[in-house]
VMD Tcl script that draws the C-alpha trace (Angstrom):
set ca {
  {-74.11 -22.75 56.66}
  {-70.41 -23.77 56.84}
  {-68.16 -21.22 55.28}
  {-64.57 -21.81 53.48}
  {-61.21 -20.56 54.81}
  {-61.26 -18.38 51.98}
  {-64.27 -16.85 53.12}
  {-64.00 -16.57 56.27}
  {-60.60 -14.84 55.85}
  {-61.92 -12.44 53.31}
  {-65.11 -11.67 55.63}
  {-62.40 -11.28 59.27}
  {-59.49 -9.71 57.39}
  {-55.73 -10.01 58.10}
  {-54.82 -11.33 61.38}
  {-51.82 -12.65 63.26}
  {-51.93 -15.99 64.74}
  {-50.15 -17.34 67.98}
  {-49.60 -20.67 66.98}
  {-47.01 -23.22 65.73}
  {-46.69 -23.64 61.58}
  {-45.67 -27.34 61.77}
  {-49.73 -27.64 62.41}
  {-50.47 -25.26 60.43}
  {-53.57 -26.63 58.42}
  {-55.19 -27.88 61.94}
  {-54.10 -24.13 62.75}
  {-56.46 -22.50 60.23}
  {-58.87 -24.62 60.61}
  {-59.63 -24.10 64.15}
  {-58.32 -20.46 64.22}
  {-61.52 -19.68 61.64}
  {-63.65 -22.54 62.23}
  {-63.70 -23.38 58.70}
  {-64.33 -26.98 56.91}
  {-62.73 -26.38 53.79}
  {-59.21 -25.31 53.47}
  {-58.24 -26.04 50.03}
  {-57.66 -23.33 48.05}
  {-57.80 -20.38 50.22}
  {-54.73 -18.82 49.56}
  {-53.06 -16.50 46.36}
  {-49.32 -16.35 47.82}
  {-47.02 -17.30 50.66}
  {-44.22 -14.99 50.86}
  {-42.09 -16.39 53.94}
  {-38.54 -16.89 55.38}
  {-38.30 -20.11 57.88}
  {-35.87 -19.88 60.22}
  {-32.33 -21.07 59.54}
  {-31.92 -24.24 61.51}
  {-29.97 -23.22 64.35}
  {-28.39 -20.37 62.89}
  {-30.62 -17.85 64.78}
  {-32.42 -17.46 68.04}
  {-36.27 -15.98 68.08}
  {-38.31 -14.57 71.04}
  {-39.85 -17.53 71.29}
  {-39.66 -20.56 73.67}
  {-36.23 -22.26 72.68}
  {-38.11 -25.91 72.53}
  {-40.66 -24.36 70.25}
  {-38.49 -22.95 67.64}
  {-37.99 -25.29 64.36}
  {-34.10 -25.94 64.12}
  {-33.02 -25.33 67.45}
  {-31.60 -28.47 69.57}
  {-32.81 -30.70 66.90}
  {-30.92 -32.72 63.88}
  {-30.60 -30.97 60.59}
  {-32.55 -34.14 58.51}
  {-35.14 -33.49 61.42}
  {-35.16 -29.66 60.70}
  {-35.67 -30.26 56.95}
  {-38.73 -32.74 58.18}
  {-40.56 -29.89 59.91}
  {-40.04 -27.34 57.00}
  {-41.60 -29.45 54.67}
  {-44.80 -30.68 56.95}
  {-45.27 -26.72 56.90}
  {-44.73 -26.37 52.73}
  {-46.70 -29.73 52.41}
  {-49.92 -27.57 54.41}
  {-49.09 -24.37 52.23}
  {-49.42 -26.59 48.60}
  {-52.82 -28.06 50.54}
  {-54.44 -24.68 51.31}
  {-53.14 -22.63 48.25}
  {-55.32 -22.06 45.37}
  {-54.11 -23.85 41.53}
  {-52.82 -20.29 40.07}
  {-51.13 -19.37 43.54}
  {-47.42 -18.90 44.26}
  {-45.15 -19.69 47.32}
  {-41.83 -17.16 47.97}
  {-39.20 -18.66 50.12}
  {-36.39 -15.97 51.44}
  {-33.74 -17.87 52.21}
  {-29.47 -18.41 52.52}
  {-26.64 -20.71 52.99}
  {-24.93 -21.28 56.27}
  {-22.32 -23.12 57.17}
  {-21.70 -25.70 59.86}
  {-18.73 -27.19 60.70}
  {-16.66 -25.30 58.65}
  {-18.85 -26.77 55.66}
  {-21.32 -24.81 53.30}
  {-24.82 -25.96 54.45}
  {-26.92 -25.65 50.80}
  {-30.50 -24.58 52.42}
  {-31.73 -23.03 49.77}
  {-31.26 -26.36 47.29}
  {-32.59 -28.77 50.37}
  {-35.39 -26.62 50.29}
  {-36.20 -26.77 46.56}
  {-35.89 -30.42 47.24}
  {-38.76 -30.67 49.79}
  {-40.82 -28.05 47.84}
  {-40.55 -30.39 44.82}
  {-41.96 -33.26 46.66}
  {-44.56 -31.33 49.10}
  {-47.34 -33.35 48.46}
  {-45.43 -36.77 48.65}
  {-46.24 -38.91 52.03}
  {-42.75 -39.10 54.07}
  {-44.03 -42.49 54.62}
  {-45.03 -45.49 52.22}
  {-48.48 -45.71 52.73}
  {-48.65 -49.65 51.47}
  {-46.12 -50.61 54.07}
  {-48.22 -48.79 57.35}
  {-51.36 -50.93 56.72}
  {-48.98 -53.69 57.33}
  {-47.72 -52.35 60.41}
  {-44.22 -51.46 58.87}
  {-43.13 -47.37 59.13}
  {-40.83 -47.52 55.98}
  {-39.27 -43.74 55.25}
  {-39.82 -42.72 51.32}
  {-36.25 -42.16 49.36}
  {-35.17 -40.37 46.38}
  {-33.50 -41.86 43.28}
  {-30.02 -41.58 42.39}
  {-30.85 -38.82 39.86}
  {-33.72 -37.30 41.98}
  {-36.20 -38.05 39.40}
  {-38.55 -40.38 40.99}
  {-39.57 -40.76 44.99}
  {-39.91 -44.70 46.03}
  {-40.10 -47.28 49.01}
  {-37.23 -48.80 49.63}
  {-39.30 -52.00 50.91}
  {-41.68 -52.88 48.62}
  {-40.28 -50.36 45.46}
  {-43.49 -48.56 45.48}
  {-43.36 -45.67 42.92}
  {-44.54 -42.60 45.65}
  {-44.16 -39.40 43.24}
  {-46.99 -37.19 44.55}
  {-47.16 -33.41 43.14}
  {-44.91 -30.82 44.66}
  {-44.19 -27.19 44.39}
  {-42.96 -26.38 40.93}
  {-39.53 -23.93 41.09}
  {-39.87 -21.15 38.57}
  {-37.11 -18.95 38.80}
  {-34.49 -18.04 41.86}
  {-34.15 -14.23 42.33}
  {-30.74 -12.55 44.23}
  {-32.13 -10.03 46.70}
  {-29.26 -7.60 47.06}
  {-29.65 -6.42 50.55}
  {-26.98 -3.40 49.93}
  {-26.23 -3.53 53.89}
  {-25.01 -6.37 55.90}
  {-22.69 -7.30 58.93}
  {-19.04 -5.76 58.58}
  {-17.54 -8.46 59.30}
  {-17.53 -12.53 58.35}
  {-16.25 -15.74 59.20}
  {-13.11 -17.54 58.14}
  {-13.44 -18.86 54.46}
  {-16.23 -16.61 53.82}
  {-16.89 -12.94 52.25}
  {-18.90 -10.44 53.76}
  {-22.87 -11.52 52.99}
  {-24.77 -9.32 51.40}
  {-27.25 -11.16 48.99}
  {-30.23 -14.15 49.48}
  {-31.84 -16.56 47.43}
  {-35.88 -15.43 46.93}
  {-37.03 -18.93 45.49}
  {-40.41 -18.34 43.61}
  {-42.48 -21.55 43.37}
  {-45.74 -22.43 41.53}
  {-48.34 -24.91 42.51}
  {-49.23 -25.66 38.70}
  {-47.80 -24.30 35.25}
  {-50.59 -22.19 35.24}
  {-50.23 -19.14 37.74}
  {-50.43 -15.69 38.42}
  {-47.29 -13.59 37.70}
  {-47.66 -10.18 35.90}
  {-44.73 -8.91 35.18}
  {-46.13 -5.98 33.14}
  {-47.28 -4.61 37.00}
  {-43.42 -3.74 37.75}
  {-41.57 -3.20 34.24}
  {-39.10 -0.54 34.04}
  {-39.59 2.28 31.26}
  {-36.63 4.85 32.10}
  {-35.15 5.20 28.66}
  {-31.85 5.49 30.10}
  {-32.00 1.67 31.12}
  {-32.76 1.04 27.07}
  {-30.87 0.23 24.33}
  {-30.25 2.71 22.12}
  {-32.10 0.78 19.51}
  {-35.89 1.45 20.78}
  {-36.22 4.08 18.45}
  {-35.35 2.07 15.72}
  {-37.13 -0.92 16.54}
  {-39.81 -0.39 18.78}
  {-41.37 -3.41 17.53}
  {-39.00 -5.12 19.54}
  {-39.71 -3.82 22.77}
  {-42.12 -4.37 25.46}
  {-44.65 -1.16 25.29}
  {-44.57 -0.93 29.06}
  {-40.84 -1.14 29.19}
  {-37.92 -2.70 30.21}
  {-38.52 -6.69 31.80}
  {-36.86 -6.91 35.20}
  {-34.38 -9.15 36.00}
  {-33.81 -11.50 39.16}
  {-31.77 -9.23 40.77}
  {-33.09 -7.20 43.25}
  {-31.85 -4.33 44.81}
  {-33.43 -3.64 48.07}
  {-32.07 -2.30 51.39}
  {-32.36 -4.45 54.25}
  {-34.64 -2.04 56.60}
  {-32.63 -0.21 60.10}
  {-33.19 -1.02 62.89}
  {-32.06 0.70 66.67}
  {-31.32 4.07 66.59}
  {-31.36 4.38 62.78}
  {-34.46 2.50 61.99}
  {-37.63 4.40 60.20}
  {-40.26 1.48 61.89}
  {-40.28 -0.44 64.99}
  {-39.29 -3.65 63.23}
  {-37.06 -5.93 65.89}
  {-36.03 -8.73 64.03}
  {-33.16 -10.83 63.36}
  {-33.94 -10.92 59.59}
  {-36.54 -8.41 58.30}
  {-37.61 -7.43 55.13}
  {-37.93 -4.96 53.11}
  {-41.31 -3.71 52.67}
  {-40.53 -3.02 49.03}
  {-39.75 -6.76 48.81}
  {-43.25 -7.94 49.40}
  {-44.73 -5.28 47.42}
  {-42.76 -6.04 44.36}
  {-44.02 -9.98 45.02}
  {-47.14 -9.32 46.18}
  {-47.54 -6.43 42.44}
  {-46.68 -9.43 40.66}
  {-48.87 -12.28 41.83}
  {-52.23 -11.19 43.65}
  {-54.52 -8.34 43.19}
  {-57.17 -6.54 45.90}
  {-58.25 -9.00 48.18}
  {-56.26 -11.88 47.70}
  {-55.22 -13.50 49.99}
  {-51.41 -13.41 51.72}
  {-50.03 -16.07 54.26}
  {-46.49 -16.11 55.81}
  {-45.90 -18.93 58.49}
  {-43.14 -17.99 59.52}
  {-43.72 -14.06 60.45}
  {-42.12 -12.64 63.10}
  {-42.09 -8.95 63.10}
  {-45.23 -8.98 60.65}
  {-43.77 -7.29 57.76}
  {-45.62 -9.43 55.15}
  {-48.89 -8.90 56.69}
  {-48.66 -5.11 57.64}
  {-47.45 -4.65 53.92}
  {-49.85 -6.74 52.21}
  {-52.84 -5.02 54.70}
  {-51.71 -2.14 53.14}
  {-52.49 -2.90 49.73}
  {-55.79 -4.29 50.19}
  {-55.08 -7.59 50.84}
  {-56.01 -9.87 53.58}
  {-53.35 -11.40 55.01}
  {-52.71 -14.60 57.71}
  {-49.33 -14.51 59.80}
  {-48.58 -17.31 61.79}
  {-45.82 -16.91 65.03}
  {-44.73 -18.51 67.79}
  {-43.60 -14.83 69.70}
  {-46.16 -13.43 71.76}
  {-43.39 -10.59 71.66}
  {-43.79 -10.24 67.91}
  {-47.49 -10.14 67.94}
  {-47.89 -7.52 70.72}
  {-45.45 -5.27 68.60}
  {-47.24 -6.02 65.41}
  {-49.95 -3.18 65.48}
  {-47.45 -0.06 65.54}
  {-45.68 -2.01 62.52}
  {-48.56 -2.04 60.66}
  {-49.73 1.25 61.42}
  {-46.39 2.61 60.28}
  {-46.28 0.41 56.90}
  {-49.70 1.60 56.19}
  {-48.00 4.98 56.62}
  {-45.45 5.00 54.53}
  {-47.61 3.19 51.64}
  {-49.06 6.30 51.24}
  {-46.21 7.98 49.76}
  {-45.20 4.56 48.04}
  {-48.70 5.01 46.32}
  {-47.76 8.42 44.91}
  {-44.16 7.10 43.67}
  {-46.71 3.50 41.65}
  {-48.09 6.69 39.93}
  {-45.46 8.39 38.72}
  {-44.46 4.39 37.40}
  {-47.60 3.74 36.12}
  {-47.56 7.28 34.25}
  {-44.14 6.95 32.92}
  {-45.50 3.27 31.27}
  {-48.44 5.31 29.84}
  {-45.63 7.33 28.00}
  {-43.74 4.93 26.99}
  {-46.42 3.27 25.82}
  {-47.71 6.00 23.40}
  {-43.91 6.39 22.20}
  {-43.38 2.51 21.14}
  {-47.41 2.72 19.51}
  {-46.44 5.51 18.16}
  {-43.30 4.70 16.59}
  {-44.41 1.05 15.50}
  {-47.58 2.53 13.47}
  {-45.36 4.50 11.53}
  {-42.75 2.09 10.92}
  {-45.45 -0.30 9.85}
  {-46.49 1.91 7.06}
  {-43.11 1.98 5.90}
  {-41.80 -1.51 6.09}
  {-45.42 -2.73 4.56}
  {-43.63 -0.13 1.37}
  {-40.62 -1.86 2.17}
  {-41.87 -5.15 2.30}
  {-43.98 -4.71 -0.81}
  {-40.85 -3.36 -2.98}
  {-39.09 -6.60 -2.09}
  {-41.94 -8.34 -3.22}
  {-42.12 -7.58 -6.86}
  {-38.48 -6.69 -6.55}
  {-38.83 -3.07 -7.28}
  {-37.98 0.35 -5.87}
  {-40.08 1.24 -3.55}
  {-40.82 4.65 -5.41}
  {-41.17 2.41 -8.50}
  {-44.95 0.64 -6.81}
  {-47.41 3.04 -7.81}
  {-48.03 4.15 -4.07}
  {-48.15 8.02 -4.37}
  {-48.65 8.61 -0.79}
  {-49.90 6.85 2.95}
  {-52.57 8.19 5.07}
  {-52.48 7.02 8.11}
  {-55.16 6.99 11.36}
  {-54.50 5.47 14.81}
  {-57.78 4.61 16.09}
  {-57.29 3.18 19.73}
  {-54.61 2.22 21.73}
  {-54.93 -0.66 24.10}
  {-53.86 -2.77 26.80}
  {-50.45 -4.14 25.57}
  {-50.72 -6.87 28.76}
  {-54.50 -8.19 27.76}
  {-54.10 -8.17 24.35}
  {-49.89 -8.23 23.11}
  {-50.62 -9.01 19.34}
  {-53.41 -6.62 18.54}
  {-53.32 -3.75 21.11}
  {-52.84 -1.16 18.36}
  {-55.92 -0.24 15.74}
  {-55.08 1.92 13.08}
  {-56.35 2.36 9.70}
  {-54.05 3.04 6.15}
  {-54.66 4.06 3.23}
  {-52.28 3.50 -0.09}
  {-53.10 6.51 -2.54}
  {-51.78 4.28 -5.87}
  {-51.82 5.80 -9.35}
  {-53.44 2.64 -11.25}
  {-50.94 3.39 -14.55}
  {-47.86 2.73 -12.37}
  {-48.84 -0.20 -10.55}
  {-46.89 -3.71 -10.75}
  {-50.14 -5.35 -11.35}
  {-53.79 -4.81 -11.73}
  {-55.44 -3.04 -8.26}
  {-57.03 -6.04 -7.50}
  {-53.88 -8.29 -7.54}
  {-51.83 -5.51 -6.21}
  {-54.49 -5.18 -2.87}
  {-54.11 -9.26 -2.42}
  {-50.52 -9.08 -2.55}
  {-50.72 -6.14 -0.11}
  {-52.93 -7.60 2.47}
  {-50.62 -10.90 1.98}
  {-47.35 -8.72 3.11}
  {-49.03 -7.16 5.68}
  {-49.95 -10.51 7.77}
  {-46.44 -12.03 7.30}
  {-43.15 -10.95 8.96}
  {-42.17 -7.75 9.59}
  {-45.56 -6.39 9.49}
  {-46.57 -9.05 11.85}
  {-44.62 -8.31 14.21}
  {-46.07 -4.84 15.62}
  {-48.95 -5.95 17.74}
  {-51.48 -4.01 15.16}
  {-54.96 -4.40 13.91}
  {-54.50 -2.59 10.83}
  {-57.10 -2.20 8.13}
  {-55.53 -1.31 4.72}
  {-57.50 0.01 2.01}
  {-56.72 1.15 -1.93}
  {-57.18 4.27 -3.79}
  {-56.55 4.95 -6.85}
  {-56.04 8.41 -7.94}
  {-55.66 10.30 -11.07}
  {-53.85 13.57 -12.35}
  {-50.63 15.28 -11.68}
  {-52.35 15.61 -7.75}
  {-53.83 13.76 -5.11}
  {-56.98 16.07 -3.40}
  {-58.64 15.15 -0.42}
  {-61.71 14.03 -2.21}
  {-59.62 11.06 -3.65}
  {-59.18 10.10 0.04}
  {-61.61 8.20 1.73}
  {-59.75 8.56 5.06}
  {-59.81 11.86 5.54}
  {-62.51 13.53 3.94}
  {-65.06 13.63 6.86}
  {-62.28 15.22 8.97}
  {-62.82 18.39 10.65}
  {-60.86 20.96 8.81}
  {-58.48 22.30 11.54}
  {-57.35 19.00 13.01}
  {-53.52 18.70 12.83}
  {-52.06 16.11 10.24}
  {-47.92 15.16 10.62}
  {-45.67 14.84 7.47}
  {-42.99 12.49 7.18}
  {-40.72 11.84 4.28}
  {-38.02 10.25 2.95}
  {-39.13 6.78 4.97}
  {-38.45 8.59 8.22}
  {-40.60 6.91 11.04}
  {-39.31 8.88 14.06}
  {-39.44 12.38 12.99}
  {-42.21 13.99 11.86}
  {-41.10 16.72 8.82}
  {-43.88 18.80 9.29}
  {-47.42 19.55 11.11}
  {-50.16 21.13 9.61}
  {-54.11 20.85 9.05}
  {-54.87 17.19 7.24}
  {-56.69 18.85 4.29}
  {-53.94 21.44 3.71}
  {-51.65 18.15 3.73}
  {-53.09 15.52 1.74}
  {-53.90 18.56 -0.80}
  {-50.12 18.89 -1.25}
  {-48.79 15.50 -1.42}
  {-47.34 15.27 -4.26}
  {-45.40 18.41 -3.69}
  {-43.71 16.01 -0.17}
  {-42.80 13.36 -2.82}
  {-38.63 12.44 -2.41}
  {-36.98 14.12 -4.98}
  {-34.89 10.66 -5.20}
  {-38.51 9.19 -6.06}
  {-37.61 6.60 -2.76}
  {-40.53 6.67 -0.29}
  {-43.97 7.79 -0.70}
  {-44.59 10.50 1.46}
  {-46.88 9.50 5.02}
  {-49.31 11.76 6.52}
  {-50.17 10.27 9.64}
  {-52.66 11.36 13.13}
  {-49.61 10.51 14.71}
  {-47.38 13.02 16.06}
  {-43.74 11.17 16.59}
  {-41.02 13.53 17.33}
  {-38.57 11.18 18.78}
  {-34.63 12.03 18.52}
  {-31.99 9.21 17.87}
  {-30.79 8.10 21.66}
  {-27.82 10.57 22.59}
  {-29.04 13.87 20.57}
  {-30.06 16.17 23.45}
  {-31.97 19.28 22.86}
  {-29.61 22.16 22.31}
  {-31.94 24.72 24.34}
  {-32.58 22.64 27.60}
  {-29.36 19.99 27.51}
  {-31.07 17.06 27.70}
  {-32.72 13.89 26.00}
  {-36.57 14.99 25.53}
  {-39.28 13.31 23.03}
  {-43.14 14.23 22.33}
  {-45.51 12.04 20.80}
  {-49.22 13.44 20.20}
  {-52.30 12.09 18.61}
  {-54.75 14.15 16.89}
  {-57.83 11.98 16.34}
  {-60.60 12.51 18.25}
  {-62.03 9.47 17.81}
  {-58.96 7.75 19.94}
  {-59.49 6.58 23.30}
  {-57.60 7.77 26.24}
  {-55.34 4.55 26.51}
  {-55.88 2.92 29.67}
  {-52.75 1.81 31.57}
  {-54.41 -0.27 34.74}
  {-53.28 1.05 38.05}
  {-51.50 -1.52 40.78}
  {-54.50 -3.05 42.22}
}
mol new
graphics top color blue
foreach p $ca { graphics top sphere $p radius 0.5 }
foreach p [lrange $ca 0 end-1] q [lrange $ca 1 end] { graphics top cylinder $p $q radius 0.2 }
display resetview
């Protein structure tokens, strides 16, 4: 029974290939004996060689670039992108490392001739309506780029390409001390991240930053406006450009290496355990030794017989080193899980107080002129902000209303609630929040009148806040011995009902440091038992 490429790569593992990349489909194909090549691969992450620019340890006339005409260079390149589009899979990704050069005292734009060939990878360089007729009739561009055609017979010849999605600056930090005329010291690339369809994989939640120090000062305020696993990242990355000679750490030898946390970041964001990885272009192996590594299976393709028989001690050193890199993704992925509980935190209690806030400008009242006595409040799970970014939060509320004092009946008053609750800023919280009613009578509220709270165990903890303070609890203390005293928590001002949350939030503005220790420190507990431990998935 004939097995796919995928297969059989997943079933062999990673491998590096002796071989030439302008062939690369007939490559694979004969490399694993497989009939079907379509779809086999998650990501290419790959840097071709720069025309002429530098020399391999491979045979000069093998080498794409070298002794040959740019246009024919730029031919090559994209008979080897126009075999990666063929044998990736619809959500994968191709990741092009790649500069500028110059030539003849001219600026040679690479990088944008190579988002030109990407864009038209799976066009024939040839019209195929002019070869039956024996005619060999190159396929040209329009004037605005926005159509491929046949300069013969005016054949439209648009086939699907690689879709560009974004261009990241890697910051190498290090580079050559010196440059030439007309020309600063270089010390950046182009990373140009291509998709083979509007629908692929690229989690940026894997890799988001949540130091609070990289924050606005305004997360405390409005949580609801930042990502619960942090801070997005941007397209400039910082990344040292690895030693090599007497200062290296590995036994890369490479004109152009990179960074091993290069292809991890790429490799975090768009596969996950066994995918599969293919660079054809990889000389020293760093995209296969890394990606090995991680629990992916990986495909290098290179000309170097040098490369290859140096690859195993690279990979046994990457592997190496990813051990500590695994312990540094946990300290990450635990810092997220804090942040996380901060901003769910902070966002359930701000709900409760702009749905007061919300409901005040609503019948265009006070907010200590509605009724509401008092909130109780219980967060019942905490999600996965990633799977679920509208609804990760579940809480329940309860409004403690004296019936006498209400705007309208209870009836109308709990439509008009659950109205203000599903429209902007409630909304905007990603909560599932289910808000019940309950009237009360007399001078105070007991915890019989609340239907929240009455099954609760009698020492678990309870957190006061006042005043329409959502970041700063006022004070902790057993739920029954709370909700017994509400009324005695009311604002003297007669401003906000009081809140007696599950929730825990003792978060300082930014830039008030604890007096004892000196620095910026926060806590955020919950008290239900009922709450899940919230699940922040690990880098797979």
């Amino acid at each position: 029974m004939s097995q796919s490429l995928r297969e059989r790569i997943q079933e062999q593992g990673s491998t590096m290939i002796l071989g030439d990349s302008t062939n690369l489909r007939q490559l694979l194909e004969s490399e694993y004996d497989a009939e079907e090549v379509e779809g086999a691969v998650d990501v290419t992450i790959t840097s071709p060689p720069y025309a002429d620019r530098k020399i391999y340890e491979a045979a000069r006339e093998d080498q794409i670039g070298i002794d040959e005409p740019y246009n024919e260079y730029l031919s090559n390149l994209k008979r080897v992108f126009e075999d990666v589009y063929q044998v990736t899979n619809d959500t994968g990704t191709l990741w092009v490392v790649v500069n500028t050069f110059k030539e003849d005292h001219r600026m040679v734009d690479l990088p944008g001739d190579i988002i030109d060939i990407c864009n038209g990878a799976n066009t024939p360089s040839y019209c195929p309506k002019c070869e039956t007729q024996g005619l060999t009739v190159p396929v040209e561009s329009s004037a605005d780029g926005s159509r491929k055609y046949c300069p013969n017979c005016n054949a439209p010849l648009g086939g699907d390409g690689w879709l560009l999605q974004d261009i990241v600056v890697w910051d190498k930090k290090r580079a050559l001390p010196y440059s030439s005329k007309g020309s600063f010291r270089n010390v950046f690339e182009y990373v140009l991240c291509f998709s083979k369809t509007k629908t692929f994989e690229f989690n940026l939640d894997k890799i988001r930053n949540p130091n609070l120090e990289d924050l606005k000062e305004w997360w405390v305020n409005y949580p609801e406006r930042y990502h619960p696993r942090g801070k997005l990242p941007d397209n400039i990355w910082s990344m040292v450009t690895p030693s090599q000679g007497a200062f290296a750490d590995t036994s890369v030898d490479h004109p152009a290496p990179f960074p091993p946390r290069l292809v991890e970041r790429i490799l975090d964001l768009t596969t996950k355990t066994d995918d599969v990885v293919l660079d054809p272009f990889a000389g020293s192996g760093m995209v296969c030794a890394q990606a090995k590594a991680m629990g992916r299976h990986a495909i290098g393709v290179e000309l170097s017989e040098a490369y290859l028989e140096r690859y195993s001690k690279l990979e046994t050193e990457i592997a190496e080193k990813w051990a500590t890199r695994l312990e540094n993704n946990k300290v990450l992925q635990k810092k997220q899980k804090e942040f996380t509980r901060a901003i769910s935190g902070l966002r359930q209690i701000r709900f409760c107080r702009e749905l007061i806030r919300s409901l005040g400008k609503n019948y265009d009242l006070p907010v200590g002129k509605l009724g509401v006595e008092g909130i109780l409040h219980d967060s019942t799970a905490i999600g996965d902000p990633t799977a679920n970014p509208q609804a990760f939060i579940e809480m329940e509320v309860e409004l403690l209303c004296d019936e006498h004092n209400l705007p309208e009946p209870l009836a109308a008053f709990s439509e008009t609630v659950h109205t203000v609750m599903n429209e902007k800023p409630c909304n905007s919280f990603g909560i599932d929040s289910n808000v019940n009613l309950t009237p009360v009578e007399g001078d105070r509220v007991t915890l019989k009148a609340s239907q929240l709270f009455n099954d609760r165990k009698e020492k678990q903890r309870g957190y006061l806040y006042t005043g329409g303070a959502h970041n700063q609890y006022k004070d902790q203390a057993p739920l029954i011995e709370l909700v017994a005293t509400i009324e005695e928590h009311r604002d003297s001002r007669n401003v906000f009902p009081p809140i007696i949350s599950t929730v825990g939030v003792d978060i300082p503005q930014p830039g008030n440091v604890c007096l004892e220790c000196g620095e910026y420190t926060y806590s955020v507990e919950y008290s239900s038992e009922d709450i899940p431990e919230m699940k922040v998935p690990l880098s797979q």
